[in-house]
C-alpha positions as CSV (number, residue, x, y, z in Angstrom):
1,X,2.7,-12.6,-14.1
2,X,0.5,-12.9,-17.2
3,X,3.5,-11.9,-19.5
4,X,5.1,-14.8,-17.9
5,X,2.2,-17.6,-18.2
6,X,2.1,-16.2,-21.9
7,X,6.1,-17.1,-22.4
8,X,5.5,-20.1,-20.7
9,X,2.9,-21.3,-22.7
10,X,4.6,-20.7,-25.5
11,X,7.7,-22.5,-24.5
12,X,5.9,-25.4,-24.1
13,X,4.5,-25.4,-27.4
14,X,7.8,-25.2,-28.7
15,X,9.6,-27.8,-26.8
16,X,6.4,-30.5,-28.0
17,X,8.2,-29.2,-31.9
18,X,11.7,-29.3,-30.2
19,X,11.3,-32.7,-28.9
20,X,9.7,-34.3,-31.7
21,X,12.0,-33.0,-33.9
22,X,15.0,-33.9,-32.3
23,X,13.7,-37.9,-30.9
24,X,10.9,-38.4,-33.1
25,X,12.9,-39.6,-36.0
26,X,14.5,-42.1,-33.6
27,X,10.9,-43.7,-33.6
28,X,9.4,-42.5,-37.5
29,X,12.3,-42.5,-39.9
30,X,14.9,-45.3,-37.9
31,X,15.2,-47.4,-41.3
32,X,15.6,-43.9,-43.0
33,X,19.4,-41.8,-44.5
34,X,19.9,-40.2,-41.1
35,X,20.3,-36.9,-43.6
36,X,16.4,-37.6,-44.1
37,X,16.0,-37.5,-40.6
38,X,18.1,-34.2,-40.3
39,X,16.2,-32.4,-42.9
40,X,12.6,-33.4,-41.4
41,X,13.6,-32.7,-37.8
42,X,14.8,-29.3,-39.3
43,X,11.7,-28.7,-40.9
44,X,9.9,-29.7,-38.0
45,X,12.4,-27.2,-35.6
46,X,11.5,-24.0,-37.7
47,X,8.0,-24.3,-36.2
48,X,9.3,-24.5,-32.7
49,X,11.6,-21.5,-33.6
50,X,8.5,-19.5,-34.7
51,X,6.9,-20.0,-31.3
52,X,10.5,-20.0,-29.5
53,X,11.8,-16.6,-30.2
54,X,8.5,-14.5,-29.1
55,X,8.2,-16.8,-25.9
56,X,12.1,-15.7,-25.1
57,X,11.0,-12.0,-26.0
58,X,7.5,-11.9,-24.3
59,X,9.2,-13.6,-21.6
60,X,12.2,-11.3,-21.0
61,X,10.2,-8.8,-20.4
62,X,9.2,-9.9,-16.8
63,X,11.8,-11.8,-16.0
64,X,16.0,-12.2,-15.6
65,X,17.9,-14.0,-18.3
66,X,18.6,-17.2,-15.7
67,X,15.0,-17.4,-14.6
68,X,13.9,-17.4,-18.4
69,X,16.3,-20.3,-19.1
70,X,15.6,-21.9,-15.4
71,X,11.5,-21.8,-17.2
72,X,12.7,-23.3,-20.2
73,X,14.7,-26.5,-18.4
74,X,11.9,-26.9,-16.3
75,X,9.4,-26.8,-19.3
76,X,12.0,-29.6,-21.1
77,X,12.2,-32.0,-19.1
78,X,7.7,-31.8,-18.2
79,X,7.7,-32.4,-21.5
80,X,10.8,-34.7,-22.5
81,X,9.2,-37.4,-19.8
82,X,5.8,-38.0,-20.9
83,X,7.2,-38.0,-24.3
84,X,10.1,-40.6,-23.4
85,X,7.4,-42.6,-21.9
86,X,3.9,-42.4,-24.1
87,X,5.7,-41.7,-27.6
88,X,8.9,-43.5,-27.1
89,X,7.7,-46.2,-25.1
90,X,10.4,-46.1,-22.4
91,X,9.8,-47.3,-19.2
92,X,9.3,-44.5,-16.3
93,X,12.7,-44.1,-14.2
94,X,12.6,-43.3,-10.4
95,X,15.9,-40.7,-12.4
96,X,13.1,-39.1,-13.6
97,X,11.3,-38.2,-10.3
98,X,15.1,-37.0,-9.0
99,X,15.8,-35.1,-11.5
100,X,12.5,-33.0,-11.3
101,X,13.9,-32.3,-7.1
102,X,17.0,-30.8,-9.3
103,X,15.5,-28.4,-11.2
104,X,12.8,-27.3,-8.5
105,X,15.8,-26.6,-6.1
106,X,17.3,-24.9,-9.1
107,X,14.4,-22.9,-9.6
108,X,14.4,-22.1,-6.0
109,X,17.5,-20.3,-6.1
110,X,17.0,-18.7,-9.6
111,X,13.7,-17.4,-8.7
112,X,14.1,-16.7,-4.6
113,X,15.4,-12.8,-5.3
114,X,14.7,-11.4,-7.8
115,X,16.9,-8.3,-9.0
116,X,19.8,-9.5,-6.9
117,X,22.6,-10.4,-7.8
């Protein structure tokens, strides 16, 4: 299970870089050439690649290909809120809260067997 807390910690460094680059620009560079924007949100998405790719290899070694990208949802959207809400300044959403039921009954079904089919 430590090879998995070590993917997962990962991930979730690399979804902070993910999700900055691909909303922070809506917040930093709005009266900026959206071609600005794409160029510092790739600059920024390299880093989240750098930390992405070993988190996906570390992680497959433990675990199936759905439950690594089940982790990775789940990772998303605990970090997509508090950025939506803190960095963004978008009001919480009761969505939010239902959405979070989804992916744990998701998880429940991607992680309840594992090596069946």
């Amino acid at each position: 299970m430590l090879t998995a807390a070590k993917a997962a910690l990962l991930l979730v460094l690399s979804n902070i870089f993910m999700t900055y680059a691909w909303y922070g620009h809506l917040r930093d560079l709005k009266d900026r050439p959206w071609y600005i924007a794409a160029v510092a949100s790739w600059g920024i998405a390299l880093f989240e690649y750098l930390l992405q790719v070993p988190a996906n290899r570390i992680g497959a070694r433990t675990l199936s290909f759905p439950q690594l990208k089940m982790m990775q949802e789940v990772i998303t959207l605990a970090v997509f809120v508090p950025f939506s809400v803190y960095y963004l300044q978008q009001p919480v959403k009761r969505d939010y809260v239902y959405a979070a039921f989804c992916l744990m009954g998701a998880v429940y079904f991607i992680f309840r067997s594992r090596g069946e089919g």
